[in-house]
MMTF fields as JSON, N, C-alpha, C and O atoms, coordinates in Angstrom:
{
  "mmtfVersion": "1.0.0",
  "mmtfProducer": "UNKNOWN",
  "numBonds": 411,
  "numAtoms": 412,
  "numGroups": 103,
  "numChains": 1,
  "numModels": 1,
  "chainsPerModel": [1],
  "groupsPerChain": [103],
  "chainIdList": ["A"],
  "bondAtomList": [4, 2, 8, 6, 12, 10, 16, 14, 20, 18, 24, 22, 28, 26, 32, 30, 36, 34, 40, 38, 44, 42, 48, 46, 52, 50, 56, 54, 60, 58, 64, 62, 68, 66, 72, 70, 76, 74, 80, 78, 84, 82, 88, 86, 92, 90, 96, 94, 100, 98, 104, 102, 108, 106, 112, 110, 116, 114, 120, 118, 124, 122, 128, 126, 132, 130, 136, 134, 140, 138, 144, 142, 148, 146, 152, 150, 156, 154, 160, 158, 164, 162, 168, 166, 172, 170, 176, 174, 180, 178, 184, 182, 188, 186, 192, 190, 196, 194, 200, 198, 204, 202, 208, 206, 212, 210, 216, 214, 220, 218, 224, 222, 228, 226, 232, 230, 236, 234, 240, 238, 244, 242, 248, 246, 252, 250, 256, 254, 260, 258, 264, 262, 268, 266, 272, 270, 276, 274, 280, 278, 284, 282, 288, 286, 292, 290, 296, 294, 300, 298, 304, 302, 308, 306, 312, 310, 316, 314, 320, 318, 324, 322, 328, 326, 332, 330, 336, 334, 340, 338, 344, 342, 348, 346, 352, 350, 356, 354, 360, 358, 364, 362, 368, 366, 372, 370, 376, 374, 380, 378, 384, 382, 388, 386, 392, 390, 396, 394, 400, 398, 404, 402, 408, 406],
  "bondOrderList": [1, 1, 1, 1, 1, 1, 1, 1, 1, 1, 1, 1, 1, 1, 1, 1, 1, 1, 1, 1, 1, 1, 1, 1, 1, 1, 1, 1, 1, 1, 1, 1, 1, 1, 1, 1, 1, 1, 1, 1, 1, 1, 1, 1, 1, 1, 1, 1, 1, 1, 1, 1, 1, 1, 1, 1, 1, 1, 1, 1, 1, 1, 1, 1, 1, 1, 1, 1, 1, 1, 1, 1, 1, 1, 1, 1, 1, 1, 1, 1, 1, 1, 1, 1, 1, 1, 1, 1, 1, 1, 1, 1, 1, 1, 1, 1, 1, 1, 1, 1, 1, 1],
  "groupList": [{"groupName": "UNK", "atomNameList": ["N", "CA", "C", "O"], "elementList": ["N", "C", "C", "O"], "formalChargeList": [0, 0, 0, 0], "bondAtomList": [1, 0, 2, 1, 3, 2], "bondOrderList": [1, 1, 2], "singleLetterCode": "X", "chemCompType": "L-PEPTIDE LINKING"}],
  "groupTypeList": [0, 0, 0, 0, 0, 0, 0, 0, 0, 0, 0, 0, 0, 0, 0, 0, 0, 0, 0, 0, 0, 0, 0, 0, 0, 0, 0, 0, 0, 0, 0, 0, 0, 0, 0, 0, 0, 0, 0, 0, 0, 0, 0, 0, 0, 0, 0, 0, 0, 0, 0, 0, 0, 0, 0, 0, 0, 0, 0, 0, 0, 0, 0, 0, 0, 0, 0, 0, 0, 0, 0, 0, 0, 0, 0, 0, 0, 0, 0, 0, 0, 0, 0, 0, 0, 0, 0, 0, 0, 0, 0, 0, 0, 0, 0, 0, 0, 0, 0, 0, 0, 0, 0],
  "groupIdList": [1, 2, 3, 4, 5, 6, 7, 8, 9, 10, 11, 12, 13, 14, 15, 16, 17, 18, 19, 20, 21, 22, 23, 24, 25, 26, 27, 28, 29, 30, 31, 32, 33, 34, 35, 36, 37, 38, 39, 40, 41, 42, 43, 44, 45, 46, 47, 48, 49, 50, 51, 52, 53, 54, 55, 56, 57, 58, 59, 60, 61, 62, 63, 64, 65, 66, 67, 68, 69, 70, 71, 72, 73, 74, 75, 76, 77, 78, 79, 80, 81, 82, 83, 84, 85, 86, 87, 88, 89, 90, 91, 92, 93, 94, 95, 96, 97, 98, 99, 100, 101, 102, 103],
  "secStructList": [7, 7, 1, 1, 7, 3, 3, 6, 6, 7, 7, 1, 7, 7, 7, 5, 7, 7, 7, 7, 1, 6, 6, 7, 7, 7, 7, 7, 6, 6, 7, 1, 7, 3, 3, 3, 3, 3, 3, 7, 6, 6, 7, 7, 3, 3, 3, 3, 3, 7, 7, 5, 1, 1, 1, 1, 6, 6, 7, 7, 5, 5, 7, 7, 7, 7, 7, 1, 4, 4, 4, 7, 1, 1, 3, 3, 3, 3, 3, 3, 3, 3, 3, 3, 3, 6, 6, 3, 3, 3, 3, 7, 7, 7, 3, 3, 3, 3, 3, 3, 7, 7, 7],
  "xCoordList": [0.851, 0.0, 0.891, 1.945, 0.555, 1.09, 1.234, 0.306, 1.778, 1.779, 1.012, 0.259, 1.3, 0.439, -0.181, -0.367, -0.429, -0.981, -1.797, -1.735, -2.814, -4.288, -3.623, -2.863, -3.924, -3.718, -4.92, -5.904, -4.923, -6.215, -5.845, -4.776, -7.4, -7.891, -7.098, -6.462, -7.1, -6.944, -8.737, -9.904, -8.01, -9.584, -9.047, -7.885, -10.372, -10.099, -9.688, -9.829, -9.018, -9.161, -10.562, -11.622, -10.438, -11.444, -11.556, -10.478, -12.577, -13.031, -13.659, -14.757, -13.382, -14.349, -14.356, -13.351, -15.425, -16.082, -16.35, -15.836, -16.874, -16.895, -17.998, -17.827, -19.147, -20.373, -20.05, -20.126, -19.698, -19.475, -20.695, -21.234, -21.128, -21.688, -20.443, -20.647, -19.658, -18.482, -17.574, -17.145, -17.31, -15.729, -17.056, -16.681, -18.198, -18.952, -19.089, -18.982, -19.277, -19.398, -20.792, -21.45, -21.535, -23.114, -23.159, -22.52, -23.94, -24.149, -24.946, -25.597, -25.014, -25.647, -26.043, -26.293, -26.003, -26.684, -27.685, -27.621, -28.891, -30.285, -30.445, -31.642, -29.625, -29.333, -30.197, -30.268, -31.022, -31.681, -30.444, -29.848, -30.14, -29.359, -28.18, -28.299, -27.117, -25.87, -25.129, -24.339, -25.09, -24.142, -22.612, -22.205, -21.634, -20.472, -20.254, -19.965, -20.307, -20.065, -18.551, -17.79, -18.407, -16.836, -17.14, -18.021, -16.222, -16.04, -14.906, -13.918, -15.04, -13.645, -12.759, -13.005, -11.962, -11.238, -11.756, -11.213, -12.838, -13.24, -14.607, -15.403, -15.324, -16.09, -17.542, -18.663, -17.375, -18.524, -18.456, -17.509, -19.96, -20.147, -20.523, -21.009, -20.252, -20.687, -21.053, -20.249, -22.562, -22.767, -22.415, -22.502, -22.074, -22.113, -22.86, -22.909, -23.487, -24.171, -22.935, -22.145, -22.937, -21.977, -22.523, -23.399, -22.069, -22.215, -21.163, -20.435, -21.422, -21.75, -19.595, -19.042, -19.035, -17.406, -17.589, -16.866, -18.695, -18.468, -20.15, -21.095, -20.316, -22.365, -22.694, -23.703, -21.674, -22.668, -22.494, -22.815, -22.19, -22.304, -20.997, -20.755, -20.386, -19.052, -18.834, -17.79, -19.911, -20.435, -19.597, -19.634, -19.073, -18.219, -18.817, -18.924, -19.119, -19.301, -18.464, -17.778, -18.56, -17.0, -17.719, -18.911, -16.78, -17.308, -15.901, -14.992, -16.199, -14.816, -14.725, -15.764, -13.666, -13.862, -14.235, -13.96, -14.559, -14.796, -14.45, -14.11, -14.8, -14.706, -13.141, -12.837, -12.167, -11.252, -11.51, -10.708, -12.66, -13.124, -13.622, -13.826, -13.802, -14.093, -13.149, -13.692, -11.811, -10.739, -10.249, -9.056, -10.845, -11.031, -9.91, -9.142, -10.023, -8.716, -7.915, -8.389, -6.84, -5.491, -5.787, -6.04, -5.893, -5.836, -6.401, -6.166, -7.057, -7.478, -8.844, -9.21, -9.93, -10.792, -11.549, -10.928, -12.596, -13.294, -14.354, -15.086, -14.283, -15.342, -15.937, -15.609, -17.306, -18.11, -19.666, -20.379, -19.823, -20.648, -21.807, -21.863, -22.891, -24.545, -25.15, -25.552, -26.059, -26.649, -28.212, -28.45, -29.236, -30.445, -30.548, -30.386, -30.8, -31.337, -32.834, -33.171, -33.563, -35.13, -35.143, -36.27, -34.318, -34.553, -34.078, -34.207, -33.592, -32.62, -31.975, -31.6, -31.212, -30.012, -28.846, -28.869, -27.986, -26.676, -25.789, -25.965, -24.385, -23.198, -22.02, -21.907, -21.285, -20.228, -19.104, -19.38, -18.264, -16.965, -16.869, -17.497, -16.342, -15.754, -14.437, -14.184, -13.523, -12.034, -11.875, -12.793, -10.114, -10.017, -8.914, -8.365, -8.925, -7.432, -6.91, -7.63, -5.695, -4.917, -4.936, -4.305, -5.56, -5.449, -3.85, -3.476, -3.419, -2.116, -2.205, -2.879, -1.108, -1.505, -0.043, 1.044, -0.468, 0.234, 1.387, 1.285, 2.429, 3.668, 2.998, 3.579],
  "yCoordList": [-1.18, 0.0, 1.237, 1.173, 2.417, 3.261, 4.182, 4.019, 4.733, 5.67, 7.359, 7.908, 7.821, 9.048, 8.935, 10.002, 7.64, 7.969, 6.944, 5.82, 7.612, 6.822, 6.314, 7.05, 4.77, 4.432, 4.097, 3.737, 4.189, 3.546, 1.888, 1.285, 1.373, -0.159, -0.36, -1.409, 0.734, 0.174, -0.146, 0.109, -0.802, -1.591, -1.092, -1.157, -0.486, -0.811, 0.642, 0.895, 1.688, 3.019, 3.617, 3.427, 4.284, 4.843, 6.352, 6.947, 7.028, 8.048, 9.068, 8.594, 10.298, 10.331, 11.756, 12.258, 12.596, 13.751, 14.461, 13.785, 15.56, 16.316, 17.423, 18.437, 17.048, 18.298, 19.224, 18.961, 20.308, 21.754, 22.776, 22.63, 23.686, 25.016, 25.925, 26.665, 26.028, 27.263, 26.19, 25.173, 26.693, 25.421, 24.541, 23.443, 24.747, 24.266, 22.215, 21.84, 21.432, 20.014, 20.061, 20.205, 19.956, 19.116, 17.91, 17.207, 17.346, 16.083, 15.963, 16.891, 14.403, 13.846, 12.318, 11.427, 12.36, 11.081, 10.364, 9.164, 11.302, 11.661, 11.376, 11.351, 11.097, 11.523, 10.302, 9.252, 10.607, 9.453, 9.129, 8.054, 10.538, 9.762, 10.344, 11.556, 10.021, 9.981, 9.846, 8.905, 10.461, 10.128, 10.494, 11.338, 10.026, 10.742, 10.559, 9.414, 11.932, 12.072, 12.329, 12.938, 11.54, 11.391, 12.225, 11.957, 13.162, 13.362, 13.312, 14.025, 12.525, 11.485, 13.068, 14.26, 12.365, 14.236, 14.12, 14.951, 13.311, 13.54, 13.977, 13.933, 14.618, 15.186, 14.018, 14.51, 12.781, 11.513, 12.12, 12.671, 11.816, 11.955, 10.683, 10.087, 10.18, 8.698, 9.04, 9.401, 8.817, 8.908, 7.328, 6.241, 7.342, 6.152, 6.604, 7.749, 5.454, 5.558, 5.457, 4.515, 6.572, 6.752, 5.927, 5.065, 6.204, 5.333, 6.672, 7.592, 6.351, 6.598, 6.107, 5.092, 7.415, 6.889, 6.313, 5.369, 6.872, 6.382, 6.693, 6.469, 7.025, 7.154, 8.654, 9.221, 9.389, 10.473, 11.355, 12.345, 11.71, 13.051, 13.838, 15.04, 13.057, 14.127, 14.554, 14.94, 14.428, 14.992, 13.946, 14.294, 13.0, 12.197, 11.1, 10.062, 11.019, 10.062, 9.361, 10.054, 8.153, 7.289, 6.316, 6.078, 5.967, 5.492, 4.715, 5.258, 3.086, 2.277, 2.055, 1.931, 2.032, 1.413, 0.215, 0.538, -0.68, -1.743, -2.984, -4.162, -1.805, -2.538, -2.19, -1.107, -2.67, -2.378, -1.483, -0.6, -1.639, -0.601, 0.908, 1.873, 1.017, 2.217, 3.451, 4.51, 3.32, 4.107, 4.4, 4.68, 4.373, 4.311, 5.036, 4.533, 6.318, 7.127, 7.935, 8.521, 7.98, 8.896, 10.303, 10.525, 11.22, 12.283, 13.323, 12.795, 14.604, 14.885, 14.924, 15.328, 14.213, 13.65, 14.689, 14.899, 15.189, 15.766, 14.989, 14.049, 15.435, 14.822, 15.705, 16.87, 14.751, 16.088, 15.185, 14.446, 15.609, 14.882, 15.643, 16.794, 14.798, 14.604, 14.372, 13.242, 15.249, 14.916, 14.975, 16.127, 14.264, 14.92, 14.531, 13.524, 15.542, 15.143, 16.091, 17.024, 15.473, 15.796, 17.215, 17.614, 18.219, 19.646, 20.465, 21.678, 19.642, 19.648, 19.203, 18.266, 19.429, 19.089, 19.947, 21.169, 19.34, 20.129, 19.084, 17.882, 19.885, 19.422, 19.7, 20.879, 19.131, 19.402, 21.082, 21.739, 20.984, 21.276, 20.401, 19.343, 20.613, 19.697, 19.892, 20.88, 18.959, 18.546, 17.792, 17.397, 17.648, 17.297, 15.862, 15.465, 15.349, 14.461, 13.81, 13.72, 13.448, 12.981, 11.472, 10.702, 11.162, 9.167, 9.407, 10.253, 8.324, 8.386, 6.98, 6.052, 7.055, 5.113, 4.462, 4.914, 3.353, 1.953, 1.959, 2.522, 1.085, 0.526, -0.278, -0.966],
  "zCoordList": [0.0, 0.0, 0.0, 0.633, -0.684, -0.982, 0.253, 1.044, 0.48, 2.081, 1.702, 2.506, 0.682, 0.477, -1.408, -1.992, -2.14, -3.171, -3.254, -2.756, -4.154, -4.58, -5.79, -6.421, -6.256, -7.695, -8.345, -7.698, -9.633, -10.436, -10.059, -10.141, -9.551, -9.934, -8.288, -8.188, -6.799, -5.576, -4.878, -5.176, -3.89, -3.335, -1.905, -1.505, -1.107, 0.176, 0.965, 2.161, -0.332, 0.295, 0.793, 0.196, 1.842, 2.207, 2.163, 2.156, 2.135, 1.624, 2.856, 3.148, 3.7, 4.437, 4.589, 5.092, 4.206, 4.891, 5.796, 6.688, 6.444, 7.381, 7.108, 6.431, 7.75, 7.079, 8.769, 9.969, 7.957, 9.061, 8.745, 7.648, 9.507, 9.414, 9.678, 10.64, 9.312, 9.18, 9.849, 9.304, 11.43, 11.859, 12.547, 12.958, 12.707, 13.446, 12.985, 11.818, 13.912, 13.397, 13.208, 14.239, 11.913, 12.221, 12.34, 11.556, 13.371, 13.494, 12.6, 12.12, 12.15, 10.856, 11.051, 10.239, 12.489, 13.265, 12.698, 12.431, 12.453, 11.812, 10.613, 10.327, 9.585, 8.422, 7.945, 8.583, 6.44, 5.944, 5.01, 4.937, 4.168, 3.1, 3.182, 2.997, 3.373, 3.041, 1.931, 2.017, 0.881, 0.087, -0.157, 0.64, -1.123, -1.5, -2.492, -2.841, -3.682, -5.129, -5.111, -4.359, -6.37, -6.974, -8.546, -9.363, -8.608, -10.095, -10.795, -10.62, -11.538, -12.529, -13.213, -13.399, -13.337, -14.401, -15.503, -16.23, -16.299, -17.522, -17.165, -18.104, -15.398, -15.26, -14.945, -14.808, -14.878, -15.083, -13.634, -13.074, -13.106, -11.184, -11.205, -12.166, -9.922, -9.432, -7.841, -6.982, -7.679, -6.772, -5.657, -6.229, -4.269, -3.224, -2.048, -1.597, -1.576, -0.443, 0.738, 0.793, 1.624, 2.567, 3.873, 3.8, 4.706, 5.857, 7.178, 6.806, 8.372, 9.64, 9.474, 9.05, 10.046, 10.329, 11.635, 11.952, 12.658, 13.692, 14.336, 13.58, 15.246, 15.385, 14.873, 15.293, 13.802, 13.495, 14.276, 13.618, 15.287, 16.309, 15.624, 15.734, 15.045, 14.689, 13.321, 12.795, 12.871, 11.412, 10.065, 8.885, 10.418, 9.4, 8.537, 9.191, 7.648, 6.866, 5.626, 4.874, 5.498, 4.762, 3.498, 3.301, 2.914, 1.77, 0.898, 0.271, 1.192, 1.047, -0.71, -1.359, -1.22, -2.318, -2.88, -4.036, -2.961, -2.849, -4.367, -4.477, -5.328, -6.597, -7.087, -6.587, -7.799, -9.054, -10.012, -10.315, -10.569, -11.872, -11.159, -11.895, -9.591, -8.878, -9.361, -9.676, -9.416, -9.378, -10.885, -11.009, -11.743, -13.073, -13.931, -14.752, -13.531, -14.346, -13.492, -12.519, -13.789, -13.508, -13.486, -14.67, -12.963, -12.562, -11.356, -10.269, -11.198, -9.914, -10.407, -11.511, -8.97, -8.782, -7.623, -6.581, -7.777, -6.806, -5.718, -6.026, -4.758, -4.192, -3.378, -3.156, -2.713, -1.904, -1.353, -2.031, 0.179, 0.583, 0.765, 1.198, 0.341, 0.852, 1.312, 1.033, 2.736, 3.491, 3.879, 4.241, 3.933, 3.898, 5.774, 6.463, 5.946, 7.727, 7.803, 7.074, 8.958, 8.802, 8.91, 8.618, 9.227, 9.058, 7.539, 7.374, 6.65, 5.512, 5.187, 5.892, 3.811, 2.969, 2.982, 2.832, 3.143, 2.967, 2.633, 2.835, 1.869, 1.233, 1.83, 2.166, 2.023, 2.556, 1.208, 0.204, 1.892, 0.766, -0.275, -0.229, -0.986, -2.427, -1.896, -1.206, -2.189, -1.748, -3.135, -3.854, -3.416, -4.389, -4.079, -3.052, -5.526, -4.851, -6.364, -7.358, -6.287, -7.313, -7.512, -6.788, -8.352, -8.365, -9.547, -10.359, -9.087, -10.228, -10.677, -10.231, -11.971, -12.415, -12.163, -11.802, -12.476, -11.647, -13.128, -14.218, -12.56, -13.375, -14.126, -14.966]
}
């Protein structure tokens, strides 16, 4: 495993978010839907159903890779989380990141 890089076609990296109101944490305990959108550098979005990093009070939600074909192309990749909780929707930041390719 690589110590600071994402490669195309890894399994098992994990992915994880932080929904804030400014530095503030929202909890997202509540949350029906969770998601986390990926956008490829040729711009494709792929939405995943996120999941709970830990019970939610600390606003984090994660999202494992699971498949080979997940990590698709070489370059920087956006992401950005989705939350519906019973008073609303909100998104996190968009953060970005570099997948690089394999030997």
């Amino acid at each position: 495993m690589a110590a600071n890089e994402i490669h195309i076609a890894d399994v098992g990296t994990v992915f994880e978010v932080t929904l804030l109101d400014g530095t503030l944490i929202v909890p997202i305990n509540a949350a029906s839907i969770m998601q986390i959108i990926f956008t490829k550098p040729d711009d494709t979005k792929v939405i995943n159903v996120a999941s709970h990093s830990t019970d939610g009070t600390d606003g984090k939600m994660r999202y494992t890779i699971v498949l080979d074909t997940e990590l698709d192309q070489s370059g920087t990749w956006k992401i950005q989380g989705n939350v519906e909780l019973p008073n609303g929707r909100w998104s996190t930041d968009i953060d970005k990141f570099k997948v690089y390719e394999n030997l």
